[in-house]
VOPAGU-2260 file (C-alpha; in pm, 1 decimal, decimal comma):
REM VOPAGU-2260
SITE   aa  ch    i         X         Y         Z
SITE  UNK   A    0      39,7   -1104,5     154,4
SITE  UNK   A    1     304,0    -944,5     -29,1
SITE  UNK   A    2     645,7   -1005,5      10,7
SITE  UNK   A    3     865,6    -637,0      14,9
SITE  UNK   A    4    1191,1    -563,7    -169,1
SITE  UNK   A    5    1419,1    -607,4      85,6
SITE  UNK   A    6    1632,5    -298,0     -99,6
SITE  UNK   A    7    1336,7     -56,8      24,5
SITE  UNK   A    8    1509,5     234,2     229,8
SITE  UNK   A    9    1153,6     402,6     325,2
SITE  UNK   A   10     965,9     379,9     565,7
SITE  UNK   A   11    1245,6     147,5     680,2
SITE  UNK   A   12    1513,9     -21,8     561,2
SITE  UNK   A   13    1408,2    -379,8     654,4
SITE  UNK   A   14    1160,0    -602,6     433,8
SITE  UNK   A   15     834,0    -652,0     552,1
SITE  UNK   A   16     475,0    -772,1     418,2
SITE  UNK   A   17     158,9    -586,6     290,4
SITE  UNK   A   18    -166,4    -576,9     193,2
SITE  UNK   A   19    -401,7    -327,1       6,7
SITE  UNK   A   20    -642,9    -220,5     274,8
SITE  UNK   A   21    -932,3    -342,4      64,3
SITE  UNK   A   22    -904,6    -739,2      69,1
SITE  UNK   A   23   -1006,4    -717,7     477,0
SITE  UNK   A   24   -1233,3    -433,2     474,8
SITE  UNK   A   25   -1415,5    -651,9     214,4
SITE  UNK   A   26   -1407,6    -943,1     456,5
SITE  UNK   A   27   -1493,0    -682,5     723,6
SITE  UNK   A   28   -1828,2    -542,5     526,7
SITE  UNK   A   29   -1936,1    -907,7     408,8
SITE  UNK   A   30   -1950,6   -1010,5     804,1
SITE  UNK   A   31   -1635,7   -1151,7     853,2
SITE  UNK   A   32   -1310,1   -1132,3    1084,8
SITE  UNK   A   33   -1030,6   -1033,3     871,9
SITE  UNK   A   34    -689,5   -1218,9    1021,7
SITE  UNK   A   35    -371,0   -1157,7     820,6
SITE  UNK   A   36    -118,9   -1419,5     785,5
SITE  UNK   A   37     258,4   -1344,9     726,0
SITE  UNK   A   38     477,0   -1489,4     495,3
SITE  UNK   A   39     632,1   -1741,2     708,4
SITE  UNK   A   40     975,1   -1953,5     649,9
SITE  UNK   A   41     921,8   -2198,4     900,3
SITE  UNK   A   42     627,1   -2393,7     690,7
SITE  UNK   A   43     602,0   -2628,8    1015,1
SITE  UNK   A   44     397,8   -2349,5    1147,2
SITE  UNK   A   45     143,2   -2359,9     890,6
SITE  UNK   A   46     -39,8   -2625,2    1102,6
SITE  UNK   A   47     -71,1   -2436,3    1418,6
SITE  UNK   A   48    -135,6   -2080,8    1199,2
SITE  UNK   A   49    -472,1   -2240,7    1027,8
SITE  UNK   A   50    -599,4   -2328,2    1346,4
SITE  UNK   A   51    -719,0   -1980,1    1375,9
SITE  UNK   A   52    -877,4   -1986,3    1053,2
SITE  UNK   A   53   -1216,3   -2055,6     930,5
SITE  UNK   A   54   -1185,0   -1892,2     583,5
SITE  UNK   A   55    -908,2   -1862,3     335,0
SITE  UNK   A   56    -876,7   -1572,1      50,3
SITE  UNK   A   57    -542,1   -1549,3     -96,8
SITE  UNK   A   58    -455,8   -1217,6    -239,4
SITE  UNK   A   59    -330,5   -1052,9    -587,8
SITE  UNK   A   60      26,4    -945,3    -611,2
SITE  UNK   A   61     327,3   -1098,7    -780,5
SITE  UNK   A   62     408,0   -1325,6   -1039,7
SITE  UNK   A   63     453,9   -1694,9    -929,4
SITE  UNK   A   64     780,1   -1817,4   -1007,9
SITE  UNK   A   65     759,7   -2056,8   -1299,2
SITE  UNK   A   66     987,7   -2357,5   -1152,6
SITE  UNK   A   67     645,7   -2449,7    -915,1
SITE  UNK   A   68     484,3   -2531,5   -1272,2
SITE  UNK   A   69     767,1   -2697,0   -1468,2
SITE  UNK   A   70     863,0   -2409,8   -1650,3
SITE  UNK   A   71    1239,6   -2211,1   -1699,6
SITE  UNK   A   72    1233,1   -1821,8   -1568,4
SITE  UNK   A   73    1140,3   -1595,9   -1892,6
SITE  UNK   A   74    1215,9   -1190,1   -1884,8
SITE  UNK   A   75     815,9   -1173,6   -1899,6
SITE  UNK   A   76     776,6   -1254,9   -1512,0
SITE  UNK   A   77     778,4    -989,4   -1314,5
SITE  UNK   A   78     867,4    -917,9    -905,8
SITE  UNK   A   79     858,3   -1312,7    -803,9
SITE  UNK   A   80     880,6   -1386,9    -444,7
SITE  UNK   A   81     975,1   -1744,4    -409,0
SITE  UNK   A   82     961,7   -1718,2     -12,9
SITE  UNK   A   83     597,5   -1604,0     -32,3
SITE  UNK   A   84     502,5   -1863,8    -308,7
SITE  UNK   A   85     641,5   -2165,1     -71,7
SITE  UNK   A   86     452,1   -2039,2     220,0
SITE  UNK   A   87      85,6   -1940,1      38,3
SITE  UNK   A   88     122,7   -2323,4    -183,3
SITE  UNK   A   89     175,5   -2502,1     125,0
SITE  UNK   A   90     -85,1   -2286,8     265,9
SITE  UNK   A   91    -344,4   -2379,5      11,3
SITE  UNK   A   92    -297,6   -2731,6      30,6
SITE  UNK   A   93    -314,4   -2744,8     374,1
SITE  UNK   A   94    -599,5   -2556,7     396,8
SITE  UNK   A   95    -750,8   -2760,7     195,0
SITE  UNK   A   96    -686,3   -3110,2     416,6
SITE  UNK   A   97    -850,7   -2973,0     667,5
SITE  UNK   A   98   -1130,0   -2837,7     417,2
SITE  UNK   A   99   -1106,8   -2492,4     505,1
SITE  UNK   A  100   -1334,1   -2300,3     231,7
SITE  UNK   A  101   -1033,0   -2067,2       1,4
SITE  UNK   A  102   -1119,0   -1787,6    -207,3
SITE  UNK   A  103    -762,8   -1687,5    -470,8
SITE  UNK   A  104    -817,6   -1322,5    -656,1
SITE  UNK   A  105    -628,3   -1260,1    -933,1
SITE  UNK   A  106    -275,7   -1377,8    -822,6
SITE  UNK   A  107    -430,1   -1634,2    -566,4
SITE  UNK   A  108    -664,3   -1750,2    -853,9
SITE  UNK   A  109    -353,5   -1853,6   -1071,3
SITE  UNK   A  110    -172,8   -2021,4    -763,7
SITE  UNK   A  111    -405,0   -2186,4    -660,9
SITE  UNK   A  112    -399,1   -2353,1    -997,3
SITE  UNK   A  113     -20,7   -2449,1    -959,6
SITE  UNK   A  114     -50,5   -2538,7    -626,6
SITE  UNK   A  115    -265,1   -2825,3    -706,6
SITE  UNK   A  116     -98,4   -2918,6   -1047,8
SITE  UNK   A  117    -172,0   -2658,8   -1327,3
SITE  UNK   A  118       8,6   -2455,1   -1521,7
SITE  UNK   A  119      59,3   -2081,1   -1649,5
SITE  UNK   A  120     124,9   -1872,2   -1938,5
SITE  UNK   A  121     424,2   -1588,9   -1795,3
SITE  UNK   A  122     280,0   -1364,6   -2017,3
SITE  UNK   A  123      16,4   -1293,6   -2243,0
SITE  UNK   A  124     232,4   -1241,1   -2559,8
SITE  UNK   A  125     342,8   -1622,5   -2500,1
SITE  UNK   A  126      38,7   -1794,6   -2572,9
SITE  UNK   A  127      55,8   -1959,7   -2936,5
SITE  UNK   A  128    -284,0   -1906,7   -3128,8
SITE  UNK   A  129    -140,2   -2273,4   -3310,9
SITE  UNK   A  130    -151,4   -2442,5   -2995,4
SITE  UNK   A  131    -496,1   -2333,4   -2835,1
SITE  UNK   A  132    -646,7   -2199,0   -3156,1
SITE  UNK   A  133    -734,5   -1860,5   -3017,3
SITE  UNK   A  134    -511,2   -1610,5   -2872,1
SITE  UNK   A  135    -637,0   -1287,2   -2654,6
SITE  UNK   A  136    -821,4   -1027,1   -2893,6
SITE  UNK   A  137    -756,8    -783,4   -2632,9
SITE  UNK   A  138    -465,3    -655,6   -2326,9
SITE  UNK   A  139    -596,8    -780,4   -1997,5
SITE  UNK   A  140    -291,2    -572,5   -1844,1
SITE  UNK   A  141    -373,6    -251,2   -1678,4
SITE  UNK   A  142     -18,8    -134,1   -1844,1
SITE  UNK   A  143     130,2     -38,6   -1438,7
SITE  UNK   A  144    -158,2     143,1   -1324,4
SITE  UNK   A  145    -374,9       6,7   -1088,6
SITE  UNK   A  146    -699,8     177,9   -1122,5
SITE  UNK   A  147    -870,8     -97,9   -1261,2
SITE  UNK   A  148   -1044,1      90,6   -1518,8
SITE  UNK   A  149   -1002,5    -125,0   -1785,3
SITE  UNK   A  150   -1297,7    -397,4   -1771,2
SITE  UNK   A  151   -1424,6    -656,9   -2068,4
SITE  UNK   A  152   -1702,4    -935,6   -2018,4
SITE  UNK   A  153   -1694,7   -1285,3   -1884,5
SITE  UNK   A  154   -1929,2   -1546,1   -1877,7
SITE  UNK   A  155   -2006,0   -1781,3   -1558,7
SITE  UNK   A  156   -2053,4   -2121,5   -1697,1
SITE  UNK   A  157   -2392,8   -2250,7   -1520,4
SITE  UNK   A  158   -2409,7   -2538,5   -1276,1
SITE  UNK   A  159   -2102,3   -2397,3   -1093,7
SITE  UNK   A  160   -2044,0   -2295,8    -741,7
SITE  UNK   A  161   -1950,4   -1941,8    -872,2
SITE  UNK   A  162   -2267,0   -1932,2   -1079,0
SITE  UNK   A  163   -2483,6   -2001,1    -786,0
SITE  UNK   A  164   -2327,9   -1722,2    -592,8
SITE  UNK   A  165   -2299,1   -1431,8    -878,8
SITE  UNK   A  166   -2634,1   -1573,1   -1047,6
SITE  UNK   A  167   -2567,0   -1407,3   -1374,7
SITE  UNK   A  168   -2463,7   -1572,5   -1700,1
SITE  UNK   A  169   -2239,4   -1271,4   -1824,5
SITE  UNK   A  170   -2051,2    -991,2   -1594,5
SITE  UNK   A  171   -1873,2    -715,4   -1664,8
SITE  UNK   A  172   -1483,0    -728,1   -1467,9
SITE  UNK   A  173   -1171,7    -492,3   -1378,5
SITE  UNK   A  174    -898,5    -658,8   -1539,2
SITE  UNK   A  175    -462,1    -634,2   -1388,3
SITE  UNK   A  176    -271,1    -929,1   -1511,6
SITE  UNK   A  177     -75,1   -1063,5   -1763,0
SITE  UNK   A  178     -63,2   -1403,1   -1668,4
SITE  UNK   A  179    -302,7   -1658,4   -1704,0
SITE  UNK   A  180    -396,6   -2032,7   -1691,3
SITE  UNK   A  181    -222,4   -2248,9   -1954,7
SITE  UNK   A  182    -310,0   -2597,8   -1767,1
SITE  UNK   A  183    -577,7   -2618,3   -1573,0
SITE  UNK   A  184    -494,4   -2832,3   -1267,8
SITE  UNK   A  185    -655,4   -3202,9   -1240,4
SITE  UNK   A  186   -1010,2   -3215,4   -1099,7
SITE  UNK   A  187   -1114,1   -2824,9   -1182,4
SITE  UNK   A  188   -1344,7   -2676,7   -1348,2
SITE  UNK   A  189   -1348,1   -2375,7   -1553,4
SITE  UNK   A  190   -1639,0   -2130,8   -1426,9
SITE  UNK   A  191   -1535,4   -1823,2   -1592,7
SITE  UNK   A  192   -1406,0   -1749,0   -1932,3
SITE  UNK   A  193   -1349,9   -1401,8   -2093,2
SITE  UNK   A  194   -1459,4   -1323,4   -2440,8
SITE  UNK   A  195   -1156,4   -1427,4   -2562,1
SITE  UNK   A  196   -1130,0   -1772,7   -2397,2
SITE  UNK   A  197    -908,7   -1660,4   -2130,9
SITE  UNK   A  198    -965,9   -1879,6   -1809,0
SITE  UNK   A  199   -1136,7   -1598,6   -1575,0
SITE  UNK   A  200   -1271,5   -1849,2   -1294,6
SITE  UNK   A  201   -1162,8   -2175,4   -1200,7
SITE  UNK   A  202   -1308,7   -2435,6    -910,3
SITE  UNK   A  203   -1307,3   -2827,6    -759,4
SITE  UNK   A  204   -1639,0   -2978,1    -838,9
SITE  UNK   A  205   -1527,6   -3194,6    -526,4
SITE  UNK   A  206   -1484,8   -2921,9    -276,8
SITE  UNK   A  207   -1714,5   -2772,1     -39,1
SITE  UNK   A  208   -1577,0   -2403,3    -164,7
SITE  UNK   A  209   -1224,5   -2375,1    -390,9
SITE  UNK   A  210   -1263,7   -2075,3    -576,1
SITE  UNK   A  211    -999,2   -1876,0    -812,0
SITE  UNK   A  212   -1134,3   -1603,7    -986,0
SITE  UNK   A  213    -841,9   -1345,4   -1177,7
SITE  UNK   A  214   -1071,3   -1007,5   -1145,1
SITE  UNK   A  215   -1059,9    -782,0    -840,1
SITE  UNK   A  216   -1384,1    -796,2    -620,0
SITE  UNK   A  217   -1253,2    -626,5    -350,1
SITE  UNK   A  218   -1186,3    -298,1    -544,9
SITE  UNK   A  219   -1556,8    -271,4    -625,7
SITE  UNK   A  220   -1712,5    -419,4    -284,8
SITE  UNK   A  221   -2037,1    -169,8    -344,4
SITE  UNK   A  222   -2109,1    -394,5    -612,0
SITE  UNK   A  223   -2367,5    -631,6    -542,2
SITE  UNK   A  224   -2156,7    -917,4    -720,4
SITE  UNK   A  225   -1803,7    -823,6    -569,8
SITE  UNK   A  226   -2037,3    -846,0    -200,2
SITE  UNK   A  227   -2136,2   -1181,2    -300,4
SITE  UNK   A  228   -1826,0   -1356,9    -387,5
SITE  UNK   A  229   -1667,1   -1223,6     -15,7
SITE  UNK   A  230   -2019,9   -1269,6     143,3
SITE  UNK   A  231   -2035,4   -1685,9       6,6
SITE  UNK   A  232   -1695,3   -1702,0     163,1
SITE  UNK   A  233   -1789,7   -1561,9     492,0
SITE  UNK   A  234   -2060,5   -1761,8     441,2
SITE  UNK   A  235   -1891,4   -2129,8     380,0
SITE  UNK   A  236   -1646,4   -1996,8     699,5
SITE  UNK   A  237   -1975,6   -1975,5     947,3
SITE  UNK   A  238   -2105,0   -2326,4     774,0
SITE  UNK   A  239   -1762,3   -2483,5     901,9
SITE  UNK   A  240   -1769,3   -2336,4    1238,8
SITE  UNK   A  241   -2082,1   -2504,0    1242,2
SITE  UNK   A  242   -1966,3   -2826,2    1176,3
């Protein structure tokens, strides 16, 4: 969840965490028991607060702050928590011991990336057409609003764990970030790329269910996709109760 500017004077003056209403409702319609976890300090804790978990999806919000991938603070990040990325990276890779299935969106897509060894660009503008021999043809910002409007085309790569849920070789997405992968972390796969080569879906070959995907499903949960990406998670949570 997001972590609040502790400067807020309304409703109250005190920091506290939120959520947009539509990550759990889209749990909530695709069958499952939305829980929300707080942004704990005590990381201890993490073990015990899992326990109550069968499911992981880690949410949009923030930028991640760039000394968890190796990088020096550039004017280009924007409203980094450190508190909440400590508590959701030792969240992920906990999760992940105990091989809890973890859906990231947008935000959670790119930290789940870091958490396991990757890498990001802090901004769009920084990526060096040199370097990768491309560079984005197009803004993948939403420019502050959050409407997600503003869509473009990706295309699942088959024989992927995303394809076999969306079943579709080339979607049409919301797009509201300016970050994206630069590295992608050892043992993942890219399953989404945009048009313009920008990493859109990422995933562990050697998981049961590790997804990152930097779109917005839960904005668009009528969608038969967006209610198949939450419903596979839902999904991979019952298979573990199961187990």
């Amino acid at each position: 969840m997001e972590y609040d500017d502790e400067n807020r004077n309304y409703p109250v003056m005190f920091a506290f965490d939120y959520l947009k209403r539509q990550y759990y409702r889209a749990i909530e319609i695709a069958g499952g028991v939305p829980i929300l976890l707080p942004n704990i300090e005590n990381l201890e804790l993490i073990d015990q607060m899992i326990r109550i978990v069968n499911g992981l999806l880690v949410s949009g919000g923030g930028d991640i702050d760039p000394s968890f991938f190796g990088q020096k603070f550039l004017p280009e990040s924007q409203k980094i928590r450190k508190q909440r990325d400590l508590f959701e990276i030792s969240l992920v890779r906990k999760a992940r011991e105990k091989r809890i299935p973890i859906l990231g969106i947008c935000r959670g897509h790119q930290l789940i990336n870091v958490a396991f060894g990757g890498t990001l660009y802090q901004d769009l503008s920084l990526i060096d057409r040199g370097v990768l021999q491309y560079a984005p043809t197009y803004d993948h910002s939403n420019q502050g609003r959050f409407d997600y409007k503003k869509k473009h085309w990706v295309e699942i790569k088959e024989k992927t764990k995303l394809f076999s849920i969306i079943k579709h070789k080339k979607i049409e997405v919301n797009t509201s970030h300016h970050q994206v992968i630069k590295d992608l972390a050892p043992g993942f796969v890219v399953s989404a790329l945009a048009e313009d080569k920008i990493i859109e879906g990422i995933e562990n070959e050697k998981d049961d269910y590790l997804i990152g995907i930097q779109w917005h499903p839960e904005v668009e949960i009528e969608d038969r996709i967006s209610e198949a990406i939450f419903k596979s998670l839902v999904e991979a949570a019952n298979v573990r109760v199961e187990l």
